[in-house]
PDB file with one MODEL, atoms N, CA, C and O in Angstrom:
MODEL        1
ATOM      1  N   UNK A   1      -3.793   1.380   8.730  1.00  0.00           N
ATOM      2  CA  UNK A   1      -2.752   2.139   8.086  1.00  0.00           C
ATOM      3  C   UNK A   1      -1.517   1.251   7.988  1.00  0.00           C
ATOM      4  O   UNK A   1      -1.317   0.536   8.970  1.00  0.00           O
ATOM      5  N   UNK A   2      -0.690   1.174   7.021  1.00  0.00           N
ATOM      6  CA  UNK A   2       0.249   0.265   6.514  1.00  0.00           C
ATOM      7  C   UNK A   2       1.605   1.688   6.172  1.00  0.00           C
ATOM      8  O   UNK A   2       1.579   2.475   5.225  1.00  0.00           O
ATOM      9  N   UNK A   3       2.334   1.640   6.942  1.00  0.00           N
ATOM     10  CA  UNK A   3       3.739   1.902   6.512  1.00  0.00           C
ATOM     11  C   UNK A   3       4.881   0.931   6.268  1.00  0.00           C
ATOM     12  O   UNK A   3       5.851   1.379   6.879  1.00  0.00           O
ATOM     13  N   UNK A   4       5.250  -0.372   5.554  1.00  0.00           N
ATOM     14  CA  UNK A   4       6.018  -0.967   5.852  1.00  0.00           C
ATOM     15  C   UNK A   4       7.375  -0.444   5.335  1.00  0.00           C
ATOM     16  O   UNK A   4       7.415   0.469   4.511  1.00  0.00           O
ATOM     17  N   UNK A   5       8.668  -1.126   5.905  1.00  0.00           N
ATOM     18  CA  UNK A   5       9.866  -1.292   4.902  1.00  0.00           C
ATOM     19  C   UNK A   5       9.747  -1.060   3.802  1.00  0.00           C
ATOM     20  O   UNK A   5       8.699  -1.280   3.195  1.00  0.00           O
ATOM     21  N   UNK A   6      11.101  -0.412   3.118  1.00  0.00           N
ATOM     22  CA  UNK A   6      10.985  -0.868   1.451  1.00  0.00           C
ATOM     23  C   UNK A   6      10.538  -2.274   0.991  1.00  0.00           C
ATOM     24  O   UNK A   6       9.736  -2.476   0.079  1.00  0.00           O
ATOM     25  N   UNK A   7      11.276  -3.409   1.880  1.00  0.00           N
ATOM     26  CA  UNK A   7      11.346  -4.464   1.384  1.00  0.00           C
ATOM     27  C   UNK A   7       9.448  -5.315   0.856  1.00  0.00           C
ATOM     28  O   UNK A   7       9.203  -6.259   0.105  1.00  0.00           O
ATOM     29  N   UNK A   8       8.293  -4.203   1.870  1.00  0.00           N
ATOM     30  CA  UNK A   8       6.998  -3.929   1.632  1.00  0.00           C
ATOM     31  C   UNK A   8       6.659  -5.152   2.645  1.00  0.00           C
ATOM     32  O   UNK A   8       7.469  -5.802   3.306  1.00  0.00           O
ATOM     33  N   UNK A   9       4.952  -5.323   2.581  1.00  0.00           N
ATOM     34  CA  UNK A   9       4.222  -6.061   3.488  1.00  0.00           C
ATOM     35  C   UNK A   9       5.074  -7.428   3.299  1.00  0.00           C
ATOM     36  O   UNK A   9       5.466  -7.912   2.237  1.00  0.00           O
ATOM     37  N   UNK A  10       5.281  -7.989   4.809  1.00  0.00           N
ATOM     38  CA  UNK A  10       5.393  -9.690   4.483  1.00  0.00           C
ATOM     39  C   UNK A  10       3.985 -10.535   4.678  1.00  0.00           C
ATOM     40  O   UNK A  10       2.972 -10.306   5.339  1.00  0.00           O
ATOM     41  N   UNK A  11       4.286 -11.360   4.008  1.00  0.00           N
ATOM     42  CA  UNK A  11       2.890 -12.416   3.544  1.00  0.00           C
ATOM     43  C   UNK A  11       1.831 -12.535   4.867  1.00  0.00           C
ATOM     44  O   UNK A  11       0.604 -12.461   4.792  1.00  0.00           O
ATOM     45  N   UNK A  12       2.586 -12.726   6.023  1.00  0.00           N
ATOM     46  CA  UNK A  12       1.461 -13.142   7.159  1.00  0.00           C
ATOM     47  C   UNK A  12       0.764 -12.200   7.213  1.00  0.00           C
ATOM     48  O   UNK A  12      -0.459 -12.338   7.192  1.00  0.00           O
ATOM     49  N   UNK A  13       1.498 -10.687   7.319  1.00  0.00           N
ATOM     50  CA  UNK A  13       0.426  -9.403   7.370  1.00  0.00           C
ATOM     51  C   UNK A  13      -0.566  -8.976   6.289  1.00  0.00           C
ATOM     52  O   UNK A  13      -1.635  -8.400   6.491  1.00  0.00           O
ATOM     53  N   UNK A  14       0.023  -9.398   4.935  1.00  0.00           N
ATOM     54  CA  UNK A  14      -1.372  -9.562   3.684  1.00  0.00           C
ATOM     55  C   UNK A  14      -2.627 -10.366   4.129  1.00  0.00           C
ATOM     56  O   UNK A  14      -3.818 -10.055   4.100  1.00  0.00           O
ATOM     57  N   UNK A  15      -1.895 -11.680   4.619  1.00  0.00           N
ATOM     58  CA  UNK A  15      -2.903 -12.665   5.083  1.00  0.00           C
ATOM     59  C   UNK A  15      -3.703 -12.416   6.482  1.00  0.00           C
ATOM     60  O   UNK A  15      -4.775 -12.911   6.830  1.00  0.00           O
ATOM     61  N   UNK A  16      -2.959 -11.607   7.098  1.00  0.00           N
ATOM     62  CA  UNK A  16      -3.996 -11.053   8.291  1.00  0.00           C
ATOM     63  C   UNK A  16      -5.172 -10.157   7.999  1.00  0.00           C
ATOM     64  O   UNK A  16      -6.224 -10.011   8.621  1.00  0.00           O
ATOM     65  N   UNK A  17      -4.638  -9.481   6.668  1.00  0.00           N
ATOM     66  CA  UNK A  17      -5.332  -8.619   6.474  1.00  0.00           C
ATOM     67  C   UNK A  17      -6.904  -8.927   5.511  1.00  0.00           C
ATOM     68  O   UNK A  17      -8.006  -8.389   5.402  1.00  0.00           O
ATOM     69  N   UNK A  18      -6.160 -10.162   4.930  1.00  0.00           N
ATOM     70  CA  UNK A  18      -7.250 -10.322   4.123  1.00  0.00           C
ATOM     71  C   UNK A  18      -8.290 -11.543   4.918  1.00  0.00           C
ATOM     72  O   UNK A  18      -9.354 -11.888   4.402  1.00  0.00           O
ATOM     73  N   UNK A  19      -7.845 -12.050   6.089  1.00  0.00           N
ATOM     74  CA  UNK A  19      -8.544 -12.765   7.094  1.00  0.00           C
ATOM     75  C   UNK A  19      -9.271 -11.598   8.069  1.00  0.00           C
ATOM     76  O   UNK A  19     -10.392 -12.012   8.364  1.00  0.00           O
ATOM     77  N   UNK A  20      -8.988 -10.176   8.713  1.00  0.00           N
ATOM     78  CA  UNK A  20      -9.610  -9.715   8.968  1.00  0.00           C
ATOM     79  C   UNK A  20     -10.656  -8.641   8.250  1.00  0.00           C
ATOM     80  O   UNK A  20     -11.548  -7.953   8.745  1.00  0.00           O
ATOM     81  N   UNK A  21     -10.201  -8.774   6.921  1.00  0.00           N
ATOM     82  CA  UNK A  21     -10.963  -7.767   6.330  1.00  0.00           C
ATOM     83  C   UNK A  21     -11.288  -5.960   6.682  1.00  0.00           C
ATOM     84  O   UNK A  21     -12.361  -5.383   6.859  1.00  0.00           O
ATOM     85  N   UNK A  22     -10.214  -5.562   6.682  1.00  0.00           N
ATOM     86  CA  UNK A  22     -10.511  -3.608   7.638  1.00  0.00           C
ATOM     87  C   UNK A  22     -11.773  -3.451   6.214  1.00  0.00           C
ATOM     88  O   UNK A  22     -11.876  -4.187   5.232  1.00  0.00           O
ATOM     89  N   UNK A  23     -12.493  -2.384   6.529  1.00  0.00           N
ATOM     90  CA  UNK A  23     -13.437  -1.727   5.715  1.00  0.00           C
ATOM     91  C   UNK A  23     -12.124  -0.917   4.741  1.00  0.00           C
ATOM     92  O   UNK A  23     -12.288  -1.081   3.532  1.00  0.00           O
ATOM     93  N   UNK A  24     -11.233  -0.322   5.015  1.00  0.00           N
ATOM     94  CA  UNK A  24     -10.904   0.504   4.692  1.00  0.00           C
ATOM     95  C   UNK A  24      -9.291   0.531   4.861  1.00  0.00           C
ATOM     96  O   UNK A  24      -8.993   0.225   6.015  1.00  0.00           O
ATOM     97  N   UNK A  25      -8.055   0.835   3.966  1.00  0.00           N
ATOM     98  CA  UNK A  25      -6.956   1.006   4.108  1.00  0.00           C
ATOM     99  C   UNK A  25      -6.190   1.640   3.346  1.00  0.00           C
ATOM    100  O   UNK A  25      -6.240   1.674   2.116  1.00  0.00           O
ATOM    101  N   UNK A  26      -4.994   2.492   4.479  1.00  0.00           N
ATOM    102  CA  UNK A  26      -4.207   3.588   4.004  1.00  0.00           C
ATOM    103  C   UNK A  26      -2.846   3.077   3.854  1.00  0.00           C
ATOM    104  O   UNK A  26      -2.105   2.866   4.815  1.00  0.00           O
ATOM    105  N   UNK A  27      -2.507   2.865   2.541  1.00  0.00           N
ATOM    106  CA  UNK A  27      -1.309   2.157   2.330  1.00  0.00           C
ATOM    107  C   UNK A  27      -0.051   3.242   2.282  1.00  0.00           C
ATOM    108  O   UNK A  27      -0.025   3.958   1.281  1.00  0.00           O
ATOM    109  N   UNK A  28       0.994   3.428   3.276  1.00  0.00           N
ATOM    110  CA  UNK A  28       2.131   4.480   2.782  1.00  0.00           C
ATOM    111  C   UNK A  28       3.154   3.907   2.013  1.00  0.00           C
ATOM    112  O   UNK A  28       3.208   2.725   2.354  1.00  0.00           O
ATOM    113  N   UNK A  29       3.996   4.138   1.146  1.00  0.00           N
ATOM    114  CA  UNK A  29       5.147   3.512   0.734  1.00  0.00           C
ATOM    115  C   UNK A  29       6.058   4.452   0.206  1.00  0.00           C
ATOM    116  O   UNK A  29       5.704   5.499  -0.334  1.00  0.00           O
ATOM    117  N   UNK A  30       7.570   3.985   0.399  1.00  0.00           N
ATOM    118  CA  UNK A  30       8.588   4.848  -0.224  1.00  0.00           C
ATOM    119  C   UNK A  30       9.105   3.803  -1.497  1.00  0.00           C
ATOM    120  O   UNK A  30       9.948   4.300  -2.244  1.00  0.00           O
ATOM    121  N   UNK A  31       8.620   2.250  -1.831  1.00  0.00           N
ATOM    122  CA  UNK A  31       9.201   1.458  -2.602  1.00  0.00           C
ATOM    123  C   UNK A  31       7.948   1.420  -3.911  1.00  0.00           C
ATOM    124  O   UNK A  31       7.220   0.446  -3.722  1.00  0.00           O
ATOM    125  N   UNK A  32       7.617   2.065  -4.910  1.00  0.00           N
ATOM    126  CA  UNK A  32       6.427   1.977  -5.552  1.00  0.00           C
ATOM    127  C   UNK A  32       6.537   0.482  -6.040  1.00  0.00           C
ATOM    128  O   UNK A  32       5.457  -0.090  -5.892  1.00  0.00           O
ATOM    129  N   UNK A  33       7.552  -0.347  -6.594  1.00  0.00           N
ATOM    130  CA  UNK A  33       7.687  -1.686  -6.574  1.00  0.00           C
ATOM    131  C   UNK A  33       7.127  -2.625  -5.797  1.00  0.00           C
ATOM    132  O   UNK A  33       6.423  -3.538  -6.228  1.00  0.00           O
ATOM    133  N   UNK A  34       7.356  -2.476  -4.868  1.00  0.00           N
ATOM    134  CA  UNK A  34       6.906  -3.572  -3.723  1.00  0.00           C
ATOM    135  C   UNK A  34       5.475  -2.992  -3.163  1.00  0.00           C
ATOM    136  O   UNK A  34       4.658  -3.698  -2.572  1.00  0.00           O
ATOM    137  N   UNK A  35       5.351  -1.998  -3.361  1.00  0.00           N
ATOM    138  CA  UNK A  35       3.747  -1.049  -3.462  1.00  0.00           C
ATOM    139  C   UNK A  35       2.830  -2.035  -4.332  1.00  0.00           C
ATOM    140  O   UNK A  35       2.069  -2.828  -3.778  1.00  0.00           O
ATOM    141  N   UNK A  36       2.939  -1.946  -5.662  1.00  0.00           N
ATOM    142  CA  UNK A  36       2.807  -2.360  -6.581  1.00  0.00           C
ATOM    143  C   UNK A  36       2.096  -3.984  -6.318  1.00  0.00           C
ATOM    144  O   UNK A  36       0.947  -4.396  -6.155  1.00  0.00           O
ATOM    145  N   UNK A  37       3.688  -4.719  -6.388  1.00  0.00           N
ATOM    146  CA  UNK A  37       3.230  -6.270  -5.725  1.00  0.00           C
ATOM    147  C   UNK A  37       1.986  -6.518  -4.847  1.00  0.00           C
ATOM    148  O   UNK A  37       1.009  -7.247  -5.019  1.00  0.00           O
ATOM    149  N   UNK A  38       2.415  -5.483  -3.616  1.00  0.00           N
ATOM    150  CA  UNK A  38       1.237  -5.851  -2.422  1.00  0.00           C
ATOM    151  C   UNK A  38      -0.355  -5.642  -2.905  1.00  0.00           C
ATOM    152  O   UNK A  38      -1.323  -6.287  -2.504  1.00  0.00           O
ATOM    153  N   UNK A  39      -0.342  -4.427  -3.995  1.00  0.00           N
ATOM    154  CA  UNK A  39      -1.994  -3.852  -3.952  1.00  0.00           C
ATOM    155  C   UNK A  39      -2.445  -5.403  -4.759  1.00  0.00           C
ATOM    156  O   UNK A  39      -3.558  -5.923  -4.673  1.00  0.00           O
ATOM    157  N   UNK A  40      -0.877  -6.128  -5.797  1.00  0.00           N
ATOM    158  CA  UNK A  40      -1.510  -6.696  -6.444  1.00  0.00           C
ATOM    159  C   UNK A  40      -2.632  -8.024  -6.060  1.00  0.00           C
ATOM    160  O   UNK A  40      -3.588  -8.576  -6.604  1.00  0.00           O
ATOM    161  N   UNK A  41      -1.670  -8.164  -4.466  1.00  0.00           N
ATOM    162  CA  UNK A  41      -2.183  -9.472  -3.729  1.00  0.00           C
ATOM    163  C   UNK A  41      -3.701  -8.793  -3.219  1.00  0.00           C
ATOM    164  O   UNK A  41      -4.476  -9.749  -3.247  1.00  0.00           O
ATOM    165  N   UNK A  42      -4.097  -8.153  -2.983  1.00  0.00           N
ATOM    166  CA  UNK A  42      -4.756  -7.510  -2.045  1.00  0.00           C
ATOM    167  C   UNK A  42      -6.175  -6.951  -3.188  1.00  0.00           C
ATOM    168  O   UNK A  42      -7.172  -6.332  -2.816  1.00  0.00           O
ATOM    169  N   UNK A  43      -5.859  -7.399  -4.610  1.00  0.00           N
ATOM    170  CA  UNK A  43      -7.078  -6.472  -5.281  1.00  0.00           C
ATOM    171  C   UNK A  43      -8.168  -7.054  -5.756  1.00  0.00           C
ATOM    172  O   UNK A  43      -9.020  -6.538  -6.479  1.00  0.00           O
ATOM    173  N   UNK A  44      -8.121  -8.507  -5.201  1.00  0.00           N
ATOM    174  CA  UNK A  44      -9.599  -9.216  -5.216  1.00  0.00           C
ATOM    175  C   UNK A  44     -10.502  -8.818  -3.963  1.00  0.00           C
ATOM    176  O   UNK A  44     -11.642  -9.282  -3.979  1.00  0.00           O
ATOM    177  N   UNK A  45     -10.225  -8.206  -3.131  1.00  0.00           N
ATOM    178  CA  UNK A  45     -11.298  -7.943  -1.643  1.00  0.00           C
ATOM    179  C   UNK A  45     -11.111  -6.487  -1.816  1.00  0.00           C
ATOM    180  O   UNK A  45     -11.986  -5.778  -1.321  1.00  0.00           O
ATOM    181  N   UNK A  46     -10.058  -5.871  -2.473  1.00  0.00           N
ATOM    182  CA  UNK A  46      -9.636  -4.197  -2.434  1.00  0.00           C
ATOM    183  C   UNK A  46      -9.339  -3.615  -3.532  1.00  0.00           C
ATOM    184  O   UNK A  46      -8.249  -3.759  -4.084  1.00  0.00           O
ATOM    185  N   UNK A  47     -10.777  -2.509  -4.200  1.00  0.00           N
ATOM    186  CA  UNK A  47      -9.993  -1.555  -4.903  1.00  0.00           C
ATOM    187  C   UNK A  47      -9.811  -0.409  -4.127  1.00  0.00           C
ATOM    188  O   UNK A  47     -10.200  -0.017  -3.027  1.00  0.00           O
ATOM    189  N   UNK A  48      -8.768   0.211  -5.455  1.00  0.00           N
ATOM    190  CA  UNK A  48      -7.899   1.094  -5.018  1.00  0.00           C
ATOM    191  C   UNK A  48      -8.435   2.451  -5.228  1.00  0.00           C
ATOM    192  O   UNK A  48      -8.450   2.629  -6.446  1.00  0.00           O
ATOM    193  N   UNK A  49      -8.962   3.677  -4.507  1.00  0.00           N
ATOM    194  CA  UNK A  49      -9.826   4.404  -4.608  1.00  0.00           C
ATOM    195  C   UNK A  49      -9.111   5.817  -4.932  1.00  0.00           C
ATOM    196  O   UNK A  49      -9.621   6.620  -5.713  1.00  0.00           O
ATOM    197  N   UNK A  50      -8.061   6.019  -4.363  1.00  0.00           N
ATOM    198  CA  UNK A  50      -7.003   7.095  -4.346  1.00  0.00           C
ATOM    199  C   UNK A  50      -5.668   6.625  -4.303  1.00  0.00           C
ATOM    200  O   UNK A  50      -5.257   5.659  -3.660  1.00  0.00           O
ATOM    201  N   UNK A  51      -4.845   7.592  -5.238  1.00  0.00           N
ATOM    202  CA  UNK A  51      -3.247   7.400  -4.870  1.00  0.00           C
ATOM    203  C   UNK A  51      -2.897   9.114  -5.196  1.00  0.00           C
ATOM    204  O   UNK A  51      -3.242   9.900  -6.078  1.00  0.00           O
ATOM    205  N   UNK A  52      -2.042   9.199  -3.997  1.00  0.00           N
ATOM    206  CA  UNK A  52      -1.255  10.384  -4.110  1.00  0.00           C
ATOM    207  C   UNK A  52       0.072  10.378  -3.712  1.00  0.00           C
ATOM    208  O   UNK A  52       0.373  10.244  -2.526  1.00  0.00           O
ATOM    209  N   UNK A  53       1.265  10.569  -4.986  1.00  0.00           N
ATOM    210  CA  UNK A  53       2.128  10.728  -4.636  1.00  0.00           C
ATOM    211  C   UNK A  53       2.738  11.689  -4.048  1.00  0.00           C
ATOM    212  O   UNK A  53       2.662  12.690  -4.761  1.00  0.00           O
ATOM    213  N   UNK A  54       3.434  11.928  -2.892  1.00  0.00           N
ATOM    214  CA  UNK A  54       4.252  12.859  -2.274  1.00  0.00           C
ATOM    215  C   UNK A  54       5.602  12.904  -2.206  1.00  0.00           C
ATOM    216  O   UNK A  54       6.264  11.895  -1.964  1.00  0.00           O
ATOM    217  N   UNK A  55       6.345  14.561  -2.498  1.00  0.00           N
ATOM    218  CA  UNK A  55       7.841  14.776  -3.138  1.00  0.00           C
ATOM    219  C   UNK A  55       8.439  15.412  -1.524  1.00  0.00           C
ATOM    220  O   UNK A  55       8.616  16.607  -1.290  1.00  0.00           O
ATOM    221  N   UNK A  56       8.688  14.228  -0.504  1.00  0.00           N
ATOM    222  CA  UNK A  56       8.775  14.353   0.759  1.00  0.00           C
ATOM    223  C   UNK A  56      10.693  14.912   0.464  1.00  0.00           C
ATOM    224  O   UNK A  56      11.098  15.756   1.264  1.00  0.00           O
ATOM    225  N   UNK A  57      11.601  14.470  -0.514  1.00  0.00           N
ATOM    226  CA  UNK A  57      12.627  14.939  -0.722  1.00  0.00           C
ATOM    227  C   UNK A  57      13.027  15.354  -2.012  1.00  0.00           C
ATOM    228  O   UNK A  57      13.552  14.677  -2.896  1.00  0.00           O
ATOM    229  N   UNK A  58      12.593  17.015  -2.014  1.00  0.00           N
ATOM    230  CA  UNK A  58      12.618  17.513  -3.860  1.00  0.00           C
ATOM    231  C   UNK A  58      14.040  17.238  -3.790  1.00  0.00           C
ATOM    232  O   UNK A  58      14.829  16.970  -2.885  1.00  0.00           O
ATOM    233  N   UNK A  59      14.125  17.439  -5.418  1.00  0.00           N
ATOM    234  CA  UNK A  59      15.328  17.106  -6.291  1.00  0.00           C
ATOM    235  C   UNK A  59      15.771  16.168  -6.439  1.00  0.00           C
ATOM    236  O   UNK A  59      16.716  16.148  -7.228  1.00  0.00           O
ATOM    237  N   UNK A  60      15.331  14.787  -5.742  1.00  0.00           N
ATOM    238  CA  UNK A  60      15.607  13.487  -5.973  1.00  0.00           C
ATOM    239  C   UNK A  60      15.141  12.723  -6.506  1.00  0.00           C
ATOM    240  O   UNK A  60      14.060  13.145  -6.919  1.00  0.00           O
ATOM    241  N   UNK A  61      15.343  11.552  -6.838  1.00  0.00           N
ATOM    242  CA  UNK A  61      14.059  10.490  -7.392  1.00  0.00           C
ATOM    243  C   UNK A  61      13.552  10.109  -6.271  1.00  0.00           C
ATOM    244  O   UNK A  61      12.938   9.132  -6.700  1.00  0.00           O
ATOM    245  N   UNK A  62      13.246  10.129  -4.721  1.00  0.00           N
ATOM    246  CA  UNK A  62      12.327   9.685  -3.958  1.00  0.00           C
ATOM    247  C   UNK A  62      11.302   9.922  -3.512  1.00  0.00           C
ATOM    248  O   UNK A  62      11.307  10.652  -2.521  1.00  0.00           O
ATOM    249  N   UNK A  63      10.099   9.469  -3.982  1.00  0.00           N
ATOM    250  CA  UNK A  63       8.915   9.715  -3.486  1.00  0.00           C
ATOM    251  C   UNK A  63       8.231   8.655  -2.830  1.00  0.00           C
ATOM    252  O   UNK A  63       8.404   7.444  -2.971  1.00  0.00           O
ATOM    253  N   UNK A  64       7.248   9.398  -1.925  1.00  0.00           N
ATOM    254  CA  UNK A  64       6.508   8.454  -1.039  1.00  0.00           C
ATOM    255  C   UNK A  64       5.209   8.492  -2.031  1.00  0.00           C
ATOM    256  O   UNK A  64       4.812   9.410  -2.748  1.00  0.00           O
ATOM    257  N   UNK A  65       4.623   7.031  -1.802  1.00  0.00           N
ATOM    258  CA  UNK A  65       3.267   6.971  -2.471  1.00  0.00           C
ATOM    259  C   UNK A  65       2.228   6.624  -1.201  1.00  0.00           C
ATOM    260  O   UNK A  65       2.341   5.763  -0.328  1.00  0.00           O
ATOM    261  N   UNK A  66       1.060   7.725  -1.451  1.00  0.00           N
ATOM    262  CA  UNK A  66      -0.095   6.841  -0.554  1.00  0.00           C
ATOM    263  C   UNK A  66      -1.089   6.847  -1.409  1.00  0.00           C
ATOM    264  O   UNK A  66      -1.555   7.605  -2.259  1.00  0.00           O
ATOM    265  N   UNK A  67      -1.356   5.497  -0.835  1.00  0.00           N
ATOM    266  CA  UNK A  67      -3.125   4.647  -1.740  1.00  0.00           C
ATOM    267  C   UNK A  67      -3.861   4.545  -0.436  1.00  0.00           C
ATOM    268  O   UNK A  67      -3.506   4.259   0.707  1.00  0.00           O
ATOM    269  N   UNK A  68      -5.371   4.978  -1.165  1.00  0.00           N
ATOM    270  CA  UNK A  68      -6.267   4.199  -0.291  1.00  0.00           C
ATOM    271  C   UNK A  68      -7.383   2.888  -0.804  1.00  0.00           C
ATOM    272  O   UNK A  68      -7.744   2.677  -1.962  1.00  0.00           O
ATOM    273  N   UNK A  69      -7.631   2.405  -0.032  1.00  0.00           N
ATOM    274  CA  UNK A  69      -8.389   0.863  -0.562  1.00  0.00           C
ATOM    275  C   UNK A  69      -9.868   0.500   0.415  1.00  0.00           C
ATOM    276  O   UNK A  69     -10.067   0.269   1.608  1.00  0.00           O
ATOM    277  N   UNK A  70     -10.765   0.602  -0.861  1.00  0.00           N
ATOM    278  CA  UNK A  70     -11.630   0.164   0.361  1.00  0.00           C
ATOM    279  C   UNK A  70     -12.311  -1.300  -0.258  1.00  0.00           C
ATOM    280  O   UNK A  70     -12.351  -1.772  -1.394  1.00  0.00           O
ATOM    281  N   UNK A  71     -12.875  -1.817   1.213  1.00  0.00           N
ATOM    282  CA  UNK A  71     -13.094  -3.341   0.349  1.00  0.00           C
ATOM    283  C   UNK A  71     -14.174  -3.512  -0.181  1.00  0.00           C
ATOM    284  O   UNK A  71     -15.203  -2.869   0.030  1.00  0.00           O
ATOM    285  N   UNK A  72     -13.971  -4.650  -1.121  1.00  0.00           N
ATOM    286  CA  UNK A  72     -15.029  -4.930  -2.045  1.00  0.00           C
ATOM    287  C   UNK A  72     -16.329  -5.145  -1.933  1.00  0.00           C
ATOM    288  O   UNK A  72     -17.006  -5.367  -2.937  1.00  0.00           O
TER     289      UNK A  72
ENDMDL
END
């Protein structure tokens, strides 16, 4: 399971991830941008099987996004 910062995953933890290979991962994010970037590093070993966005604060523009990924 991945909640990072807005600022999103830093590189060593992509690279851990794609050196350990999980079967399976639950990506949370409040930055769909930096969401975005990371699935992009991540979508040769991982598609993306589900995304559901959640309106954790109505009336605003902020939403949380969760993806799930399982590997290739």
């Amino acid at each position: 399971m991945l909640d990072p910062p807005r600022a999103g995953i830093h590189q060593n933890v992509i690279d851990a991830i794609l050196f350990t290979m999980p079967k399976r991962i639950v990506y949370i994010s409040c930055n769909p941008a930096t969401q975005a970037r990371d699935l992009s590093a991540l979508k040769e070993r991982y598609r993306i099987t589900d995304i559901q966005p959640v309106d954790m604060f109505p009336q605003t523009h902020h939403v949380e996004n969760v993806v799930r990924l399982e590997r290739v």
